[in-house]
N, C-alpha and C positions, 0 to 999 in steps of 0.2 A: 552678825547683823543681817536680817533679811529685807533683800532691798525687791520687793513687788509693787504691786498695784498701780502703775503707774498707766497714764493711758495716751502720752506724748512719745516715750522711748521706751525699750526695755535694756534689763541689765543683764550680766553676765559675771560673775565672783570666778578669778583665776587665781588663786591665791591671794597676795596680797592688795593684786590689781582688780580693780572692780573697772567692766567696759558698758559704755552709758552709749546706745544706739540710738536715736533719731530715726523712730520709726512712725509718723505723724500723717496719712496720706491727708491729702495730694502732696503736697509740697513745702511740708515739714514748719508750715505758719508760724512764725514765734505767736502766741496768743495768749489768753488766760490763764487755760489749760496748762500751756507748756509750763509757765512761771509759778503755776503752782503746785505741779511736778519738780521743780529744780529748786521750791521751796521743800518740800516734801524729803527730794535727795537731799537736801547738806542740811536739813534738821536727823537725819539716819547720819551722815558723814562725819558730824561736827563731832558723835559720839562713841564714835568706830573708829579706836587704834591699830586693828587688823589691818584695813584695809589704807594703805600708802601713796596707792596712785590710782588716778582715775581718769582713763580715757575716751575721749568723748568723739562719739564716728555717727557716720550716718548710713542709713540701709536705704535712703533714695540715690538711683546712680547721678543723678545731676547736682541734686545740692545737699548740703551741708546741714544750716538751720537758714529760712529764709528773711526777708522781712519780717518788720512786725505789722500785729495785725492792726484794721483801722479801732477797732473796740479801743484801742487806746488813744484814741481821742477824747474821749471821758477825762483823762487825767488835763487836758491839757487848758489852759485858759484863752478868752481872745481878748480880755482886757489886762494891759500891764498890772506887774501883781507886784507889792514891794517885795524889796530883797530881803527886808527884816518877815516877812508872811512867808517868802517859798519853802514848800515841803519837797523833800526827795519822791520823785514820780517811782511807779511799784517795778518798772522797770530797772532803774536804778538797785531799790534797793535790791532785789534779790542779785544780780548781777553781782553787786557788790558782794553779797554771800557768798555767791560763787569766788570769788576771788580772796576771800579770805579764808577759805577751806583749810586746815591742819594736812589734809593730803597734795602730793604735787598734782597738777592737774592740765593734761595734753590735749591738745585740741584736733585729733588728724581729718583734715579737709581734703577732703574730694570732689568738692563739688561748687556751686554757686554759697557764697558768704555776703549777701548784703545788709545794708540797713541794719537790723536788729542781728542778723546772724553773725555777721561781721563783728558787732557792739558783743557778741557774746565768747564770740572767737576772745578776742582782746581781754576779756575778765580770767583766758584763761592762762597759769605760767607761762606754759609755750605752744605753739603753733609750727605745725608740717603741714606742705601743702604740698598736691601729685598736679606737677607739670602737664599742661593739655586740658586738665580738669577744675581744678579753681578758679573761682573769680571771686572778684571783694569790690567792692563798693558804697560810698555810703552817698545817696541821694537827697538829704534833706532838703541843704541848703536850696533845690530847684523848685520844693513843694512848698518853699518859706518858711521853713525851721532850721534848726539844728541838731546833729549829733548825737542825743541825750543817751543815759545810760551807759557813758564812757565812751561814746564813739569820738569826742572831741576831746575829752579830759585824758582818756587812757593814752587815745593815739598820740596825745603830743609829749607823753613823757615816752610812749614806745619808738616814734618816729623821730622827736624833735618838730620843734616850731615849723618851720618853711615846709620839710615833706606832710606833714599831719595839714595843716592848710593848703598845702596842691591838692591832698588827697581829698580832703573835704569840698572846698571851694569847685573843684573841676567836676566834682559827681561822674564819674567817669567810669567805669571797669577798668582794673588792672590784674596782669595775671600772677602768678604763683612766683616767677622769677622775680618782677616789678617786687612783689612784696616783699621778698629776701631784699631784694637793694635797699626799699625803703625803710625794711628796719621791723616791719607790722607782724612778718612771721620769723622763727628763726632760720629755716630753711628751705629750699623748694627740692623735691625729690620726684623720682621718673616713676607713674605709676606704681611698677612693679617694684618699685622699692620700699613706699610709703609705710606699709604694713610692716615687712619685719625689721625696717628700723625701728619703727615708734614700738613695737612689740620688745626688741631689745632692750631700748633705753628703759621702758616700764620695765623689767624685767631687772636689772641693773640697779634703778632708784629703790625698786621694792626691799631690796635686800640691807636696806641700812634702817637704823630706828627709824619709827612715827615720831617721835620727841624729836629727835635729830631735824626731821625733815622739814616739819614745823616750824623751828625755832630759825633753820636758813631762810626759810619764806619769809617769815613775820622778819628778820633783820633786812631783806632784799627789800621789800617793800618800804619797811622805813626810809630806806635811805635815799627813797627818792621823794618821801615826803616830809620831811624834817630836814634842819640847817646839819649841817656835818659832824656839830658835838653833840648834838639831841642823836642824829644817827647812830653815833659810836657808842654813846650809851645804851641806844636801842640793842646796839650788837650785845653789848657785855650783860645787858637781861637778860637778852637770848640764848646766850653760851651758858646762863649756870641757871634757866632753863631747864636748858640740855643734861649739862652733867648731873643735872637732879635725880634727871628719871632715865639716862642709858648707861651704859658700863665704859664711858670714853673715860674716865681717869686709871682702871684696871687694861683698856688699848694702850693707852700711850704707854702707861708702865710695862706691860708686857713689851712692846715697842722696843722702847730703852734697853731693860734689862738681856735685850735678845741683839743689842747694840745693831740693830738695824740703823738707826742713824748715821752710822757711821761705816757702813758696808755699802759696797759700791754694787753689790751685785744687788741686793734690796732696792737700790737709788732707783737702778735700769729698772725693776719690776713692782711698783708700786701698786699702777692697775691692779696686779692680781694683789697687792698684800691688804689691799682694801676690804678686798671678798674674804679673804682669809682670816681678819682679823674677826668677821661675823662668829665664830666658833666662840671669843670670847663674851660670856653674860654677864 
C-alpha cells in the first residue's frame, strides 16, 4: 500500500510499522484538511494487512495535534436539536475510524495535546507521553460546550467517572505524569526515552499476525461497550476470527507436542517463545 498525498502529515513504511507525522505548520490545527487526510489514511489502512501498527508523532517541537479549528462551527447548532434528529459531528465520525483501525495504533506525544488534539490522542489504543513536554487539556466546558468527538465519552471509560469530570470541568493543563495517574495515557517517559520505547513496543506488536491483532482490539473494545456475556461472546467471534486466518492451532500444537507446557525452563522464558513461535505459518 502506498500511503502519499497527504498535505496535514507525512508517512514513513518501516516494515510492518507505518509512522504518521504531524507536519501541518504553524501549529499543527486539527482542521478540515487534517480530517480528511486521516479519512484518506484508514480508508488505505482498513485495506492494508502489511501493515500492524501505526505510530502517530509530530515534527512540531511544542505540540502534538492542536486544537480544533473554528470552521467547525459549521457542524454545530444554537437551537436545541431533538435527540431523535442528532447526527454524529465529521469530527466524531472520523475519530471514530480512527479508533476502529484493524492495526494497533500509538499515539507518541511531545508536545501540547489540547482540545481536539487531546480528543485524538484518546481514539488512539495507547498513548506515551515525554515528561517536560506534554500538556493535555480540554477547554470546552469555559467556551460553553462540551468535549465532542470522544473527548468526554472516551475519557470517561479511559479515566473513570470523577477523574474524566475533573479533567473536563477544571479546563486546566495537566502534565505527562498527572496523565499516567489519571489513567488518559499509559505512561509518562523522560524525553530521551519516548522514542525507543515506543519504537520497540511497535517493533514487538509488528511481529505477531494482522488477524491476531485485530481481533484483540475489536474484543478489548467490546468489552467496555457491551454487558459481560454480549462481551464474552464478543471474545469467542474474535478468537475463531482469528484462528481462521493465522496458524495459532499449528502454535499451540507445535507448543504441546514440544511439551513446553510443561517445562519449567520454557515457563521462565516465554517473552522469547513468543518471537520464536513466528517461524511457524
Amino acid at each position: 500500500m502506498i500511503y502519499k498525498k497527504f498535505t496535514t502529515f507525512r508517512t514513513e513504511q518501516k516494515g510492518a510499522i507505518l509512522y504518521v507525522t504531524f507536519d501541518y505548520p504553524p501549529v499543527n490545527i486539527q482542521d478540515i484538511p487534517m480530517l480528511a487526510d486521516l479519512t484518506m489514511l484508514s480508508q488505505k489502512l482498513e485495506r492494508d494487512s502489511d501493515t500492524k501498527v501505526v505510530v502517530f508523532q509530530s515534527a512540531h517541537p511544542e505540540i502534538f495535534v492542536a486544537h480544533a479549528d473554528v470552521d467547525f462551527l459549521k457542524d454545530m447548532s444554537t437551537h436545541a436539536v431533538h435527540q431523535g434528529e442528532v447526527k454524529l459531528l465529521d469530527l466524531q465520525v472520523v475519530l471514530e475510524r480512527v479508533s476502529r483501525l484493524p492495526q494497533a495504533t500509538i499515539a507518541k506525544i511531545e508536545g501540547f495535546a489540547r482540545g481536539g488534539g487531546h480528543k485524538f490522542a484518546l481514539a488512539c489504543d495507547m498513548r506515551f507521553a515525554a515528561r517536560g513536554k506534554a500538556r493535555f487539556m480540554q477547554m470546552e466546558v469555559a467556551m460553553g460546550i462540551l468535549p465532542c468527538g470522544g473527548g468526554a465519552s472516551r475519557m470517561a471509560r479511559q479515566a473513570g467517572l470523577g477523574r474524566a469530570l475533573e479533567i473536563i470541568l477544571s479546563a486546566k493543563d495537566f502534565d505527562a505524569d498527572q496523565a499516567a495517574e489519571y489513567g488518559t495515557i499509559n505512561r509518562a517517559l523522560d524525553p530521551q526515552e519516548i522514542g525507543p520505547f515506543v519504537d520497540s513496543l511497535a517493533e514487538r506488536i509488528s511481529l505477531w499476525p494482522s488477524a491476531a491483532i485485530n481481533a484483540c482490539k475489536q474484543a478489548v473494545y467490546a468489552s467496555i461497550d457491551k454487558p459481560i456475556e454480549d462481551a464474552l461472546k464478543e471474545e469467542a467471534y474474535w478468537l475463531y476470527q482469528a484462528t481462521s486466518q493465522t496458524a495459532a492451532i499449528k502454535r499451540f500444537q507445535n507448543a504441546y507436542d514440544s511439551d513446553v507446557e510443561n517445562d519449567m525452563t520454557a515457563q521462565r522464558n516465554w517473552d522469547q517463545i513468543v518471537i520464536d513461535v513466528q517461524s511457524i505459518v
